[in-house]
C-alpha positions in Angstrom: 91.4 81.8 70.3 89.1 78.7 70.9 88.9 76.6 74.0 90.6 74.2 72.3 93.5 76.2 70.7 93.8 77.4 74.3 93.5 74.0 76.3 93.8 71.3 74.3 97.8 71.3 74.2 98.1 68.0 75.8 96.4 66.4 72.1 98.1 69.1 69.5 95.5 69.8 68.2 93.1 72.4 67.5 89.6 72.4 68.6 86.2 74.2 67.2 83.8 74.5 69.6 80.4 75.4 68.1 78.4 77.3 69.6 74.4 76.3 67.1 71.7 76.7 69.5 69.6 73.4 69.1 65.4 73.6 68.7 64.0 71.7 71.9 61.1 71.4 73.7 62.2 74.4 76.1 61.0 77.9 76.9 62.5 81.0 75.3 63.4 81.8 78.5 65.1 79.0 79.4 66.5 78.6 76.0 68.5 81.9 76.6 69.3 80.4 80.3 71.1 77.6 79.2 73.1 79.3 76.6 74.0 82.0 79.3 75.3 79.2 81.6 77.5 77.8 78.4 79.1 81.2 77.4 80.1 81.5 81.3 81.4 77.8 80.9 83.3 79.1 77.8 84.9 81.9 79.8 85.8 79.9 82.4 86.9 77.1 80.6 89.4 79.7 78.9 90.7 80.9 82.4 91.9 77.7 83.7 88.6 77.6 86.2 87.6 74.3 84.8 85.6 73.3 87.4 83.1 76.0 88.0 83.1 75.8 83.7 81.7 71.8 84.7 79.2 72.9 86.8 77.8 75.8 84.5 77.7 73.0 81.9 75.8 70.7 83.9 73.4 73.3 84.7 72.8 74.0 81.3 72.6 70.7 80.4 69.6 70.1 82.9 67.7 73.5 81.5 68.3 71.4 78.0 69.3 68.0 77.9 69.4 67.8 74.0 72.1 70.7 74.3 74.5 68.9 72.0 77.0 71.5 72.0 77.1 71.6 75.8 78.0 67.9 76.3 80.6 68.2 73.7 82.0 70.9 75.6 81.6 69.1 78.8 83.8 66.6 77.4 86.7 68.8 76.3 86.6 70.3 80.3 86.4 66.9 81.3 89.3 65.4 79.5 91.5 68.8 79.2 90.9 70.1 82.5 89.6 67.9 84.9 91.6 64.6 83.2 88.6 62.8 83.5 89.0 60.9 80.4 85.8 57.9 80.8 83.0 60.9 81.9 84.9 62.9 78.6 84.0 59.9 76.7 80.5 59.8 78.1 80.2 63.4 77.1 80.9 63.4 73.8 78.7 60.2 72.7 76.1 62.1 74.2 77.1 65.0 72.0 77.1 62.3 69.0 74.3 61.0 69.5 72.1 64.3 69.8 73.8 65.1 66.7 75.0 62.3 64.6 77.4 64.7 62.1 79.5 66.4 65.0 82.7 66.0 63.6 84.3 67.6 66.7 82.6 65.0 68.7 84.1 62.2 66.9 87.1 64.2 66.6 87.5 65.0 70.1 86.6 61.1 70.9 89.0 60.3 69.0 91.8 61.8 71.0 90.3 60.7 74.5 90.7 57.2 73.0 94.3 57.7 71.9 95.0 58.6 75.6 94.0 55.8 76.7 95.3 53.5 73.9 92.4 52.4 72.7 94.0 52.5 69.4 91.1 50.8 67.6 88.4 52.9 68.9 90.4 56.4 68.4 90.8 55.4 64.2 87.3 54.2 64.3 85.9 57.4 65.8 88.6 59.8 63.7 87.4 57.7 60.8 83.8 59.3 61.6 84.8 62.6 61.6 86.6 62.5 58.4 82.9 60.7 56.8 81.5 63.8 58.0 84.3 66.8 56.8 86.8 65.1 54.5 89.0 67.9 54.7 89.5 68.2 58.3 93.2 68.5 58.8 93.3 68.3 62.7 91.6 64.9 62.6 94.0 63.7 59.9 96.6 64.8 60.9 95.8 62.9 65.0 94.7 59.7 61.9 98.6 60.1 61.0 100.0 60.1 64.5 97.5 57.2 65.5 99.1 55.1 62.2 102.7 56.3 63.3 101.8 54.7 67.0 100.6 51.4 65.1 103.7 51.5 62.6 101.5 51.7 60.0 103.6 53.7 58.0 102.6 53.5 54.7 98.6 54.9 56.2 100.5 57.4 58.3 102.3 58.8 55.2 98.7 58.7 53.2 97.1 60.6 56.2 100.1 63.5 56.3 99.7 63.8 52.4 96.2 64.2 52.8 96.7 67.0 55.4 99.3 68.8 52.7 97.2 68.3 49.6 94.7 70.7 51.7 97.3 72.9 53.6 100.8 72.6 51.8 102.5 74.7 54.7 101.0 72.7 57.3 103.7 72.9 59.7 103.1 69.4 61.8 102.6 67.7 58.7 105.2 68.8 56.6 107.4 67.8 59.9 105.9 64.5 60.3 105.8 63.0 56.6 109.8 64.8 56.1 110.8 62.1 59.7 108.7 59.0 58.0 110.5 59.8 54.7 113.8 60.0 56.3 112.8 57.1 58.1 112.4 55.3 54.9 115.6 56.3 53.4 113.8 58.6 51.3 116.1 61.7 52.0 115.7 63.7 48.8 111.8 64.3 49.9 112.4 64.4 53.3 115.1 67.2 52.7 112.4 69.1 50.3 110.3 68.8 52.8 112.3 70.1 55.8 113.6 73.1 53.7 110.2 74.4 53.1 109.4 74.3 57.0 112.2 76.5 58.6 111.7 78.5 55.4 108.1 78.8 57.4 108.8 78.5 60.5 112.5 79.7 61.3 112.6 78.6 64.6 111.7 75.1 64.3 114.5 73.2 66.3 113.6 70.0 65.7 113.2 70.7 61.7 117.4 71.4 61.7 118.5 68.8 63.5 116.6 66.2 61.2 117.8 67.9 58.4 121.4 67.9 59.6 121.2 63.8 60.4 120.1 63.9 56.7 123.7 66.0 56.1 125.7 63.9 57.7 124.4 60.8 56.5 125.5 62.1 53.0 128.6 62.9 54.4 128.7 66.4 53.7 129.2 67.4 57.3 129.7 71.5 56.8 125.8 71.9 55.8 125.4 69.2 58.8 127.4 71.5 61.3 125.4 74.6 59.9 122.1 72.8 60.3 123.0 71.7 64.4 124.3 75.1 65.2 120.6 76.6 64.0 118.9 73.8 66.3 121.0 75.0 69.0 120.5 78.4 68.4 116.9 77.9 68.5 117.0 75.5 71.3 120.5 75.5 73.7 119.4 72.6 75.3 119.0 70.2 72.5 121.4 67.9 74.0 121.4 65.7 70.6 122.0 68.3 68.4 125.3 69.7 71.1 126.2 65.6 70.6 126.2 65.5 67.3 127.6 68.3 66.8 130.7 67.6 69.1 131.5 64.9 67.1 131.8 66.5 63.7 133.9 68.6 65.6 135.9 66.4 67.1 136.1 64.7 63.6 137.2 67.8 62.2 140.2 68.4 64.6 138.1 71.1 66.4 139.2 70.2 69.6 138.5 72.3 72.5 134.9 73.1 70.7 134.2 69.6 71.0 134.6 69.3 74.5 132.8 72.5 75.1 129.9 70.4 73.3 130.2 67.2 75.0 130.3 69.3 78.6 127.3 71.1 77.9 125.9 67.1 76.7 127.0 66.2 80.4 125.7 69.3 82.0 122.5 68.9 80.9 122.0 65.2 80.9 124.5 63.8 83.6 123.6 60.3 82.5 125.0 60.1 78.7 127.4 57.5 78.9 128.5 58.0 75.2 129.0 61.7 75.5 131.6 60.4 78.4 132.7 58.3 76.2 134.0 61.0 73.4 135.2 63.2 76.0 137.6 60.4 77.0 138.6 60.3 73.2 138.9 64.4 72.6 141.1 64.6 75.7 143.3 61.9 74.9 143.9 63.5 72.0 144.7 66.9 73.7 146.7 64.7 76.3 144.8 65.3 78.8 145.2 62.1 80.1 144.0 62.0 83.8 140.7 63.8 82.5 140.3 61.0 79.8 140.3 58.2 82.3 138.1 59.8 84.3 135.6 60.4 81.6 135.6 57.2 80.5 135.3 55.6 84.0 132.4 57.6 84.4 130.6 56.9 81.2 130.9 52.8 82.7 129.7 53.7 85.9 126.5 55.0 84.2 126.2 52.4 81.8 128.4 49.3 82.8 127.4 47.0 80.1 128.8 50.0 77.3 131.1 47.6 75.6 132.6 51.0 73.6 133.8 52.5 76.9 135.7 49.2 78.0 137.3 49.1 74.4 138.5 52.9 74.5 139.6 52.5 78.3 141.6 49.0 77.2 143.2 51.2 74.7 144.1 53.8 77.1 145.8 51.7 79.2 147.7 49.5 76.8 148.8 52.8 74.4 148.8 55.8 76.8 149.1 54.7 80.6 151.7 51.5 79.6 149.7 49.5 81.9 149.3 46.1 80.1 147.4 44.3 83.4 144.6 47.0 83.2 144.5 47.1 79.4 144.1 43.2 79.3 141.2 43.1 82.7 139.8 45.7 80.5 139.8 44.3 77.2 138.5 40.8 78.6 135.4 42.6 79.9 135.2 44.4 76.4 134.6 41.1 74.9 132.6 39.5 78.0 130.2 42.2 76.9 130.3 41.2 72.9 132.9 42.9 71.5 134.2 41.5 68.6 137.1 43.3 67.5 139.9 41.2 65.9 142.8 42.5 67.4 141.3 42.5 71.0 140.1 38.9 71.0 143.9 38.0 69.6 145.4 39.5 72.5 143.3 38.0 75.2 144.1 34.5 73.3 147.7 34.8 73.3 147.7 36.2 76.9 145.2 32.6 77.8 148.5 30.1 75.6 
């Protein structure tokens, strides 16, 4: 495993860190010195000790200044380990400019730059290291994400193709082009897409869930159930996929599953309003009517302006509770908050006459 592979997780990428000894006006002797010092800064560099890998580095880099490899690597430590992002960028133009076709350089530059949201300067640089090694799919496939961040979609869809045309079971792309497709409304491809992944990679969680949104969107909700319950299984946290999944259930007359789903929503992110608010609906509809109002007094007092939980609590009151004050109070905030249901606004007119 490479440095990179090993500490660049932060950019998703993978790194090559090349190791060319460059012909300088130096000694044998100290020739060998200096790349001593940058296998040690390797080693350390791949244990976590990033900053005695800085100072081996910078004492090879003074035995040989024109050590292009060296800088470049001082510039991974420096951004990956150290999160020293302007001396990374320092590094690696030094690295560039003792060697004009490092892709990595550029590469690597190109990620610092993206950090720090210097958009233009990251495309620019990735740009570069494509010039130099067309077929680099790490630094298309950071090109993609860097066109996703602009939303230029239509360049980050070129840049994922690109990445498959060389690597068809590229995992991140296949991923990334099947969400932009979706995205589009092109759910045939995206579907073809997603398929092939957890074909190749069974446990990717995030791979299911897209392709049960896809599902349900075309209404066929059993291959949308089957696709949730394989995020989950994968994942058990994946509080969207419980969420989603609660409501097919809950859709399908599954009752007490549903809940089950929208507690574990709750349990694992207390602040969902709108899980609040379908627990409300599932236990009216098992009568539970005392845990009902709760729920959907709770899913206002996290989000007061939910305009959905003011509706379903107005109903409560007028259909369930008999309590016609409360439903109207309730109803009149509904539409305070821009609800525009007919029946609702008819009410609160009549009650005004």
């Amino acid at each position: 495993m490479t440095i990179g592979e090993h500490h660049l997780k932060q950019f998703g990428v993978t790194l090559i860190a090349v190791m060319a000894v460059l012909a300088v006006s130096v000694t044998p002797v100290q020739a060998d010195d200096a790349k001593k010092l940058y296998n040690e800064a390797m080693a350390q560099a791949s244990q976590g000790r990033y900053d005695d890998a800085a100072e081996s580095l910078r004492k090879a880099i003074a035995i040989r200044p024109k050590f292009a490899e060296a800088h470049h690597l001082l510039g991974i430590v420096y951004a990956n380990g150290q999160r020293k992002p302007p001396e990374a960028v320092e590094s690696f133009k030094k690295a560039i400019e003792l060697n004009p076709n490092f892709a990595e350089a550029f590469y690597n530059l190109g990620l610092v730059y993206q950090g720090q949201a210097k958009l233009g300067d990251a495309e620019q640089a990735l740009l570069h290291a494509l010039a130099i090694h067309p077929k680099y799919e790490e630094a298309l496939l950071a090109l993609g994400q860097l066109y996703e961040r602009q939303q230029s979609t239509n360049k980050a869809v070129s840049a994922y193709q690109r990445v498959l045309a060389i690597s068809p079971d590229h995992v991140e792309a296949l991923y990334a082009l099947g969400y932009l497709w979706e995205s589009q409304g092109r759910s045939v491809e995206a579907r073809d897409l997603l398929t092939h992944l957890v074909k190749l990679q069974p446990e990717h969680a995030d791979a299911y869930y897209l392709l049960g949104t896809i599902s349900e969107k075309a209404n066929q909700a059993a291959e949308a159930e089957r696709h949730y319950r394989q995020a989950i299984k994968v994942r058990p946290d994946f509080v969207d996929a419980h969420y989603n999944l609660g409501f097919l259930l809950k859709a399908k007359g599954e009752l007490k599953e549903a809940v089950q789903e929208f507690q574990t929503v709750v349990r694992l992110k207390p602040d969902y309003a709108d899980a609040y608010v379908n627990l409300g609906v599932v236990y009216v509809l098992q009568q539970k009517l005392d845990a009902a109002e709760q729920a959907y007094e709770e899913a206002i007092r996290l989000r007061p302006t939910l305009a959905e939980a003011y509706y379903n609590l107005g109903v409560f009151y007028e259909f369930h509770m008999k309590d016609t004050t409360r439903a109207l109070a309730t109803y009149k905030k509904y539409l305070e908050l821009g609800g525009t249901d007919e029946r609702i606004q008819r009410i609160v007119r009549d009650v005004k006459k």
